[in-house]
VEXTIMI-519976 format. One record per residue: residue number from 1; x, y, z of N, C-alpha, C in turn; residue in three letters. Coordinates in steps of 0.1 Angstrom, whole numbers, plus 2048, in hexadecimal, padded with zeros to 3 digits. Layout:
BEGIN
REC, resi, nX, nY, nZ, caX, caY, caZ, cX, cY, cZ, resn
REC, NUM, X, Y, Z, X, Y, Z, X, Y, Z, ALA .
...
end
This chain:
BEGIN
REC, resi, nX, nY, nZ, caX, caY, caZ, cX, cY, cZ, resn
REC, 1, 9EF, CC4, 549, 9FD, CC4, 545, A02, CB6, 548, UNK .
REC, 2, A0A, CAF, 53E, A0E, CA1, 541, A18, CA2, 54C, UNK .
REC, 3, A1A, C97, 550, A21, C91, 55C, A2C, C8C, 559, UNK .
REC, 4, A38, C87, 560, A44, C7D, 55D, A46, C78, 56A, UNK .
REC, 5, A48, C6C, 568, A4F, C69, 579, A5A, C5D, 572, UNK .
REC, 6, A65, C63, 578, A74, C5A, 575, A77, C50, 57D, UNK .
REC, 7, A74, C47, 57E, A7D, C3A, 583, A8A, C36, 588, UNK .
REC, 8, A96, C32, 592, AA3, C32, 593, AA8, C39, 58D, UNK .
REC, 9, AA0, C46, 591, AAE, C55, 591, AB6, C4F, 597, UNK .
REC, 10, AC8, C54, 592, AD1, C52, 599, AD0, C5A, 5A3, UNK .
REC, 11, AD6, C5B, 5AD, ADB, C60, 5B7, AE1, C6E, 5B5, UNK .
REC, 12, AED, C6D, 5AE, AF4, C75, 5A9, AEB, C84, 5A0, UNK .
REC, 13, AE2, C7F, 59B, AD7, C86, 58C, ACF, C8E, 59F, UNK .
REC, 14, AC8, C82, 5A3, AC1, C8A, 5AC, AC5, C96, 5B7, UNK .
REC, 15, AD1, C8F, 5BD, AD3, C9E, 5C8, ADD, CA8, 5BE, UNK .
REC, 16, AE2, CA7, 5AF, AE4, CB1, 5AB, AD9, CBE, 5A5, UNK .
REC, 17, ACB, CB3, 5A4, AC0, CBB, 5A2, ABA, CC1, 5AD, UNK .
REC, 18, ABA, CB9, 5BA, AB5, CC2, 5C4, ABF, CCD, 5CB, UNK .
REC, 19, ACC, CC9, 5CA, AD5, CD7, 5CE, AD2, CE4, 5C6, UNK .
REC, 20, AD5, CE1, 5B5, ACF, CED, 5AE, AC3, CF0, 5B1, UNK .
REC, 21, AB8, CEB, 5B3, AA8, CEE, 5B8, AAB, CF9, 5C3, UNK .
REC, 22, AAE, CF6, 5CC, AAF, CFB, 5D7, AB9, D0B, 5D4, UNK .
REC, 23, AC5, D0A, 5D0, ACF, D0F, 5CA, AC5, D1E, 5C0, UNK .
REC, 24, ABD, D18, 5B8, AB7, D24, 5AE, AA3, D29, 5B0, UNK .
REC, 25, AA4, D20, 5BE, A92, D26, 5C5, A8A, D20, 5BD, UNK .
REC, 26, A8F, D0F, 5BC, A84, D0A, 5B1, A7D, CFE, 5B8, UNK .
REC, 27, A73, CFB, 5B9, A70, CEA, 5B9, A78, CDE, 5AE, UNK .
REC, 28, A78, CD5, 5B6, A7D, CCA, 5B5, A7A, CC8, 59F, UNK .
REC, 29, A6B, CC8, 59F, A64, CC7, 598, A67, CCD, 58C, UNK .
REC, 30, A6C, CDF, 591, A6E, CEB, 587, A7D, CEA, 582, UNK .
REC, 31, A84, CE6, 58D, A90, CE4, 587, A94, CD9, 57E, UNK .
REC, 32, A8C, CCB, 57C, A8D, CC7, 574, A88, CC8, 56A, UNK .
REC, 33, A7C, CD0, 568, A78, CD2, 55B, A84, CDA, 558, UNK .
REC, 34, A8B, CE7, 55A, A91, CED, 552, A9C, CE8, 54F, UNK .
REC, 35, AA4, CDE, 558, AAF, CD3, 552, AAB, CCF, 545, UNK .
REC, 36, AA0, CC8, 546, A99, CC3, 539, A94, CCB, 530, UNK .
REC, 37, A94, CD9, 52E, A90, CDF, 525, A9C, CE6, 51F, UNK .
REC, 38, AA4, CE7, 52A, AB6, CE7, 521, ABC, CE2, 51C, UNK .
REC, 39, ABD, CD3, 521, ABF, CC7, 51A, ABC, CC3, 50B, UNK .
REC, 40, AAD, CC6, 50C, AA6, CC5, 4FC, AA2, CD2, 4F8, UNK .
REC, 41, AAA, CDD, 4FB, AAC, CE7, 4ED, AA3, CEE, 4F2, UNK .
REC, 42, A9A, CF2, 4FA, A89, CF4, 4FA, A8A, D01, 500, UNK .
REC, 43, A84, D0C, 4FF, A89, D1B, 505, A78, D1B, 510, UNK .
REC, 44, A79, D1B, 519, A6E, D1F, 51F, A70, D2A, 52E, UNK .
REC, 45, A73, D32, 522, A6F, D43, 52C, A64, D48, 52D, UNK .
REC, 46, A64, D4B, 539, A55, D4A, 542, A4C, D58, 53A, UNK .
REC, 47, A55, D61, 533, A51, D6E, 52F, A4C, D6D, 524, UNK .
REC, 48, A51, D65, 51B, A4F, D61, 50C, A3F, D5B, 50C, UNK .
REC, 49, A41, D4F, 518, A35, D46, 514, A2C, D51, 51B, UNK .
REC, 50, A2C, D55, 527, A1E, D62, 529, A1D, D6A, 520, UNK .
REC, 51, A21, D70, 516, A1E, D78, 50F, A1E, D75, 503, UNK .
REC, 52, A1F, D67, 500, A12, D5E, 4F5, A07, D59, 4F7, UNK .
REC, 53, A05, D57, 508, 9F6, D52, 50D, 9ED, D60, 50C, UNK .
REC, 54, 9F4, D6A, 511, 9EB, D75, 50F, 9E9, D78, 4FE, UNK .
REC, 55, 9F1, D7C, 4F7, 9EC, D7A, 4E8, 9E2, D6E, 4E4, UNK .
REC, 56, 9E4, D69, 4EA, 9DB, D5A, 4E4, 9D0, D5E, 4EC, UNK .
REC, 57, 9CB, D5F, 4F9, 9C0, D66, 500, 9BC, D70, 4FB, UNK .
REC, 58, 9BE, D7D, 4F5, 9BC, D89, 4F2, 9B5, D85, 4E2, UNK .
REC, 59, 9BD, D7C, 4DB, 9BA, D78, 4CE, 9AB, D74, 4CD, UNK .
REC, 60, 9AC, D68, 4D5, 99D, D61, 4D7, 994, D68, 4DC, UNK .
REC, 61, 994, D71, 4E7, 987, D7C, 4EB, 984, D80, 4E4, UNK .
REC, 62, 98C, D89, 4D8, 988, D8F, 4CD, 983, D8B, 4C6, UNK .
REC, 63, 983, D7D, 4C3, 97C, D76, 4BB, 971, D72, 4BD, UNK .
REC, 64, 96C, D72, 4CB, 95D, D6C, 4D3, 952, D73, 4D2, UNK .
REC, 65, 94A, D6C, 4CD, 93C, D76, 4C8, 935, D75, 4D6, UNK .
REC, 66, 931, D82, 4DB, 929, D80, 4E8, 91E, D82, 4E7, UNK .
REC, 67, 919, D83, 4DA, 908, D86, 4D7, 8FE, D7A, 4D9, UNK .
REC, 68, 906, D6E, 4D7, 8FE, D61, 4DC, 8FA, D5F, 4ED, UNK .
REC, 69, 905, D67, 4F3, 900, D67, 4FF, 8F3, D6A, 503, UNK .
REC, 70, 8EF, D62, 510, 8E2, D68, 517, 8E8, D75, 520, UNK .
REC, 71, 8DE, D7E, 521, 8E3, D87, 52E, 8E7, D81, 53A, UNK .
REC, 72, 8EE, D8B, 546, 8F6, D84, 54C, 8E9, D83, 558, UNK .
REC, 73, 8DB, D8B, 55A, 8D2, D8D, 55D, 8CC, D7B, 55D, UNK .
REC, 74, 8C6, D7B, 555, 8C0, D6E, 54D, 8CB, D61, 551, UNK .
REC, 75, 8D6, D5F, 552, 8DE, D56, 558, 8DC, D54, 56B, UNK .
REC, 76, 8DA, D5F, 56D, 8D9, D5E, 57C, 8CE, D57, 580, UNK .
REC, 77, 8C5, D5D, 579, 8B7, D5C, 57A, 8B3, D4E, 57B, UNK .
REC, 78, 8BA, D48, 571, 8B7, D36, 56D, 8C3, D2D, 579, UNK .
REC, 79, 8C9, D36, 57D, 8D3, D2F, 587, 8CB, D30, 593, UNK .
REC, 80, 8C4, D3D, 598, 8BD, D3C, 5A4, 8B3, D30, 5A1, UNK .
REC, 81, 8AA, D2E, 597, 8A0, D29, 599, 8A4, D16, 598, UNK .
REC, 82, 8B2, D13, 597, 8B6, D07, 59B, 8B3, D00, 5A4, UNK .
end
């Protein structure tokens, strides 16, 4: 996941971020992402995005051919003899 690190935060921006942090049981960190994801329009409910990772996980298994696999016998086997 990318990174940001801000430069001469004001003062003012910062302990209004860390009062609300503290204020709604967030990190320093979390509460500014969601500042920033209000800011720019951006909806990230925690419910929505789990229950597209799992669609998207559920999607792709279905899709996985496991016949290419080796047995799970035959994997061990070439691991012990490492």
């Amino acid at each position: 996941m990318p990174s940001l690190q801000v430069r001469d935060l004001p003062e003012q921006i910062f302990l209004r971020l860390r009062r609300d942090a503290e204020k709604e049981h967030r990190s320093f960190s979390q509460q500014a992402i969601v500042v920033l994801s209000r800011g720019l329009g951006i909806d990230l409910n925690p419910q929505q995005r789990r229950r597209e990772l799992i669609e998207k996980i559920v999607s792709e298994r279905l899709s996985f051919d496991t016949s290419s696999l080796p047995a799970p016998e035959t994997l061990i086997r070439q691991d012990r003899q490492r």
